[in-house]
C-alpha positions, 0 to 999 in steps of 0.5 A: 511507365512500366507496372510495377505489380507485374511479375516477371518470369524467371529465366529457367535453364535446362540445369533447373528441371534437374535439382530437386532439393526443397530449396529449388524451383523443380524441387517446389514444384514436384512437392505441390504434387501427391508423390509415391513413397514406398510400396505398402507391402514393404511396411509392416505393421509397427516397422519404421522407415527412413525415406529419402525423397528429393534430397530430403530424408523422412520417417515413415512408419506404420502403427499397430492400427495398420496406417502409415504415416510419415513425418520429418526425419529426426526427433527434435530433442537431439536431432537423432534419425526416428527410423532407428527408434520404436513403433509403440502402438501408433506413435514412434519412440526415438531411441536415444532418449525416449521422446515419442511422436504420434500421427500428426507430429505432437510430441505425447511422452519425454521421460525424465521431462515435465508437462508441459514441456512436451505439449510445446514440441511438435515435428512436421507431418505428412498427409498420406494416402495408401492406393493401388499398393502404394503409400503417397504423401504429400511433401509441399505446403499448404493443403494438398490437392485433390487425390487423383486416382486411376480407374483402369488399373483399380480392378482387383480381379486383374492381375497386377505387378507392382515393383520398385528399384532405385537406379544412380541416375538422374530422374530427368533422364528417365522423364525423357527417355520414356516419350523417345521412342527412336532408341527402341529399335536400337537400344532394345533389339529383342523387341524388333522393333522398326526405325520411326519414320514418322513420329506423333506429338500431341499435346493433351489435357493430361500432357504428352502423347506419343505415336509412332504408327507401325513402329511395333508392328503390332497393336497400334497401343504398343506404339503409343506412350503416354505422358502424364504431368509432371512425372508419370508415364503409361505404355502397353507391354506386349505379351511375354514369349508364349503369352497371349495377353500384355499389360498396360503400365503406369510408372512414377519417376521420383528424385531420390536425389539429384543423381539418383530416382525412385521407380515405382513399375505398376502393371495390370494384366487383363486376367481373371479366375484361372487364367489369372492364377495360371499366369501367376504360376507362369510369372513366378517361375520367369521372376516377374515377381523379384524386384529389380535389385541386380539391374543398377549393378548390372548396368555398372558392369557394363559401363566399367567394361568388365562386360558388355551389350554384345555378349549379352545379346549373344548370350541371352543371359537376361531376358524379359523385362529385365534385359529392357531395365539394364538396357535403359538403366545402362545409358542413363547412368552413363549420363553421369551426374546431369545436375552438374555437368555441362549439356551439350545436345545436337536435338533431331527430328526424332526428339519433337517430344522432348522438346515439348516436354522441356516447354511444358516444365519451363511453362509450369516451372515460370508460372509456380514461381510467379505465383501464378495458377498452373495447368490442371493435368487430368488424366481421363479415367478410361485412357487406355480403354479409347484404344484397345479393349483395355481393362475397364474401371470397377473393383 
C-alpha cells in the first residue's frame, strides 16, 4: 500500500521558471528571497514610489528620518495607488481622502473617521533592508531569512558603479544568458574573444560555475562566470581601452513582469585615493555614469529593422559596455514574450550550464512546493579574491 503522507513532486515544465506572479510556483519561490528594489540614491527623502516587481505593484517611500519602507500598493478605503499621495514626516497620506499609513502598515489619521475605526485598518508591509547602494525587501511570507551580505564589494575606498535599467524581456532569458559563454565570440565581437573549445560546469555551494580556459585570452577570471542562487550572477570586466585595472560585478535579475526584468549592475574597481578620483574623472567623460535608458530603444530599432548589427559595428557608434548591453538586450527581446509562447530548442554541447541550471530550479522549485527544506545557497565571502588578487572585504 502506497504512504499516504508522502508527498509527491509536481511536474514542473520549463513554462513554470518563467511566470513570476504571486499565484506561481517561481513566483513563491523567488519571494522566499531578499530581492532588490530600487536603488537608494534614487529615493529621496520624504518621496514615494510605485514599484512593480513580480507582477505585483508596491509603494515604497522614504520618511524625513531617511528610512525606506515599503508597503502594499493602495490605500485600503478606495483602493487608490499610495505613490500618488504625500510623505508626512514618516508616515505616507493617500491623496484621495487623506488616510495615512506609517512603517509598519497601521493606519494612524483618516479625517472625517472617528477612533476607533482607524486602529482596526492595516496594509501589509514590507521588511527592508538598504546595502551596498540598494533598497532590498522581502516580499514572502513569514519571516524573512538571514540577510546575506558580500564583503568583496563592501570597500567604500573602491571605486563602485552602480546602475540600473529595465529591458522588455523576460528575466530567464537574462539567468541563461549569463552562464552562456558561446555567444561571446559572436554576439560580442569587440571583445575578440575565442570559440570555446572546452567548456567548465561546476556545480557548487553557491550554485553555477562556469570556465572556459583561455576564451579571453587574458586573466583566467575574465573566463570564468559565476552564478549565484537563484538569480544573481558575478563576472570580472576586463579594463576599458586605455584602462589598466577591470571590475569585478555582481548583478541581480528581477521580474518586473512576465515580459520584462529589473537590472540592477553593481561593479567595484579595485582603486583608491588619486588613481580613484582620476578614473572617475575618466568614467564621466566615457558616461559610465548615465544610466542605461536608451538601450531597450536601441535594441527595438534593430529588431523593427530601421537599423542593424553591421552598421553598428561599422560605425562604432556605441561602444564600451553599452554596445554589450544592446547586444544582449537585442536578442533577448527578440525572444519575444517567453511566458507564452511554445519553446522549441535544439540544446548542444555548449549549453552544459543551462541545463544545469534548468536542474537546479526544477530541484528547488519541487522541494518549495512539496514543503520540503531547500538547498542552502552560500556565497563565500572571498570568492573572487581565491582567483585574482581581488578586492579584499573591509569598509
Amino acid at each position: 500500500m502506497p504512504d499516504m503522507n508522502e508527498t509527491r513532486d509536481i511536474d514542473i515544465t520549463f513554462h513554470d521558471f518563467l511566470r513570476t506572479g504571486p499565484d506561481t510556483i517561481a513566483g513563491r519561490y523567488l519571494r522566499s528571497f531578499w530581492q532588490p528594489v530600487y536603488r537608494g540614491v534614487d529615493l529621496l527623502k520624504g518621496k514615494a514610489k510605485p514599484v512593480r516587481i513580480m507582477s505585483e505593484d508596491f509603494t515604497l517611500f522614504r520618511g524625513e528620518d531617511g528610512i525606506a519602507r515599503m508597503l502594499e500598493a493602495r490605500c485600503a478605503h478606495r483602493g487608490a495607488k499610495l505613490s500618488v499621495g504625500w510623505v508626512e514626516g514618516n508616515d505616507i497620506k493617500c491623496a484621495y481622502h487623506g488616510w495615512a499609513y506609517d512603517g509598519t502598515g497601521q493606519c494612524v489619521k483618516q479625517p472625517a473617521e472617528p477612533r476607533p475605526f482607524c486602529d482596526k485598518v492595516k496594509v501589509r508591509a514590507y521588511p527592508i533592508e538598504e546595502y551596498l547602494g540598494l533598497i532590498f525587501a522581502y516580499l514572502g511570507d513569514g519571516e524573512p531569512p538571514v540577510f546575506e551580505r558580500f564583503p568583496e564589494f563592501e570597500n567604500s575606498a573602491y571605486v563602485t558603479l552602480l546602475t540600473t535599467g529595465t529591458w522588455n524581456a523576460n528575466y530567464w532569458a537574462q539567468l541563461e544568458n549569463s552562464i552562456d559563454y558561446a555567444h561571446t565570440e559572436f554576439l560580442h565581437w569587440h571583445f575578440h574573444f575565442k570559440t570555446p573549445q572546452r567548456v567548465n560546469v561546476d556545480q557548487t555551494e553557491f550554485g553555477i560555475r562556469v570556465s572556459v580556459p583561455g576564451l579571453s585570452g587574458g586573466l583566467s577570471a575574465y573566463d570564468t562566470m559565476i552564478f549565484t542562487m537563484p538569480n544573481t550572477h558575478e563576472w570580472a570586466v576586463p579594463p576599458l581601452n586605455g584602462e589598466k585595472v577591470g571590475a569585478f560585478a555582481r548583478s541581480w535579475r528581477i521580474p518586473r513582469d512576465d515580459e520584462s526584468h529589473i537590472r540592477f549592475d553593481l561593479r567595484i574597481y579595485p582603486l583608491k585615493a588619486e588613481e580613484a578620483e582620476a578614473f572617475k574623472k575618466r568614467g564621466e567623460a566615457l558616461g559610465m555614469t548615465q544610466q542605461a535608458g536608451q538601450v531597450p530603444a536601441i535594441a527595438q530599432s534593430i529588431i523593427d529593422g530601421t537599423t542593424d548589427f553591421a552598421a553598428i559595428k561599422e560605425n562604432r557608434s556605441i561602444g564600451g559596455g553599452q554596445l554589450v548591453q544592446v547586444q544582449d538586450c537585442t536578442v533577448m527581446t527578440s525572444l519575444g514574450p517567453m511566458a507564452t509562447r511554445e519553446h522549441k530548442e535544439m540544446l548542444g554541447q555548449t549549453d552544459v550550464a543551462i541545463a544545469l541550471l534548468r536542474r537546479l530550479w526544477k530541484q528547488e522549485l519541487q522541494a518549495f512546493a512539496a514543503g520540503r527544506p531547500l538547498q542552502q545557497w552560500k556565497r563565500p565571502d572571498r570568492l573572487w579574491a581565491e582567483m585574482t588578487d581581488a578586492p579584499a572585504s573591509g569598509n
